[in-house]
C-alpha positions in Angstrom: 142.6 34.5 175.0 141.3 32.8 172.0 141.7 36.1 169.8 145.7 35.7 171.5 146.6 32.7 170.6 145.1 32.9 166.8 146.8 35.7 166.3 149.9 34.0 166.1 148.9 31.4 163.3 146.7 33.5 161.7 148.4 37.0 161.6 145.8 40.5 161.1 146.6 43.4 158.9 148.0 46.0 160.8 145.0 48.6 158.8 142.5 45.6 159.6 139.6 47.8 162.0 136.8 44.9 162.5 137.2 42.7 165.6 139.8 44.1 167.0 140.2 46.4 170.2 141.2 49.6 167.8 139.4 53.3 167.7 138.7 51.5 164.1 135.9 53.6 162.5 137.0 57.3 163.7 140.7 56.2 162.7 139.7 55.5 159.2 137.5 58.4 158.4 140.2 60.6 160.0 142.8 58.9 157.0 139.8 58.7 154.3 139.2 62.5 155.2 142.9 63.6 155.0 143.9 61.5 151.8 140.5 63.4 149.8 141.7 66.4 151.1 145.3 66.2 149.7 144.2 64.5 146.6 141.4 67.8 146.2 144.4 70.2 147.2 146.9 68.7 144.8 144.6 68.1 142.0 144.9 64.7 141.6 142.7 61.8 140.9 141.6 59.9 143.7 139.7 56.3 143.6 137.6 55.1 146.6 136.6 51.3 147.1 134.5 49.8 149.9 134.1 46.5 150.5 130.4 45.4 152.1 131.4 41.6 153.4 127.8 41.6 155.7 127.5 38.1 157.1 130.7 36.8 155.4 131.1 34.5 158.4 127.3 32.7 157.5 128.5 32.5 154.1 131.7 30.3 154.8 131.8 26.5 155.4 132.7 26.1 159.0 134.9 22.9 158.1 136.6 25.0 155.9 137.7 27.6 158.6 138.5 24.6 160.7 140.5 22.9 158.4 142.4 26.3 157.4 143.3 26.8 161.5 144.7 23.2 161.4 146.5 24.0 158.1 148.1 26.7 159.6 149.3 25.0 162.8 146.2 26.2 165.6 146.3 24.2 168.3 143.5 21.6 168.0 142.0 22.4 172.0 141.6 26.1 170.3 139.9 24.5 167.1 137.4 22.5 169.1 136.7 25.7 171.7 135.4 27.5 167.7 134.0 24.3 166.5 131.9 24.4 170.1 131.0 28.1 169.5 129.3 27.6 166.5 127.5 24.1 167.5 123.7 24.4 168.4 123.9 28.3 168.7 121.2 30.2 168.8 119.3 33.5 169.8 116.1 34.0 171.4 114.0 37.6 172.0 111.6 37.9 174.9 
């Protein structure tokens, strides 16, 4: 529900694979393989990035994100439903 409704303030890519409900990881390597393959086949120079954002979500100010989801017209019930997420969370192993 939550994913739902931010959508609509806070549009995804449609090549965006994290987070989403999406055969994400098979999907890509079935493109990645493909493009080398036509890049090997037509002899032509192909360039390869990958972007490593571990534990971006640690890494950003929570009042930032909130602020953002306000800026960009969220529904302040959803904002406080996040805000509550991320307030005295925790994990235990046993």
């Amino acid at each position: 529900i939550l994913s739902n409704r931010l959508r609509r303030a806070c549009p995804i890519n449609a090549r965006q694979r994290g987070f989403i409900a999406a055969p994400g990881c098979s999907e890509n390597l079935k493109l990645l393989q493909a493009l080398i393959k036509s890049a090997k086949r037509d002899h032509r120079t192909l360039g390869v990035v990958f972007v490593n954002l571990a534990k971006a979500f640690d890494t950003v100010n929570h009042q930032h994100i909130f602020r953002l989801l306000g800026q960009k017209g969220v529904d302040k019930h959803i904002i406080d439903i996040i805000s509550d997420l991320y307030k005295n969370c925790g994990t235990s192993v046993e």
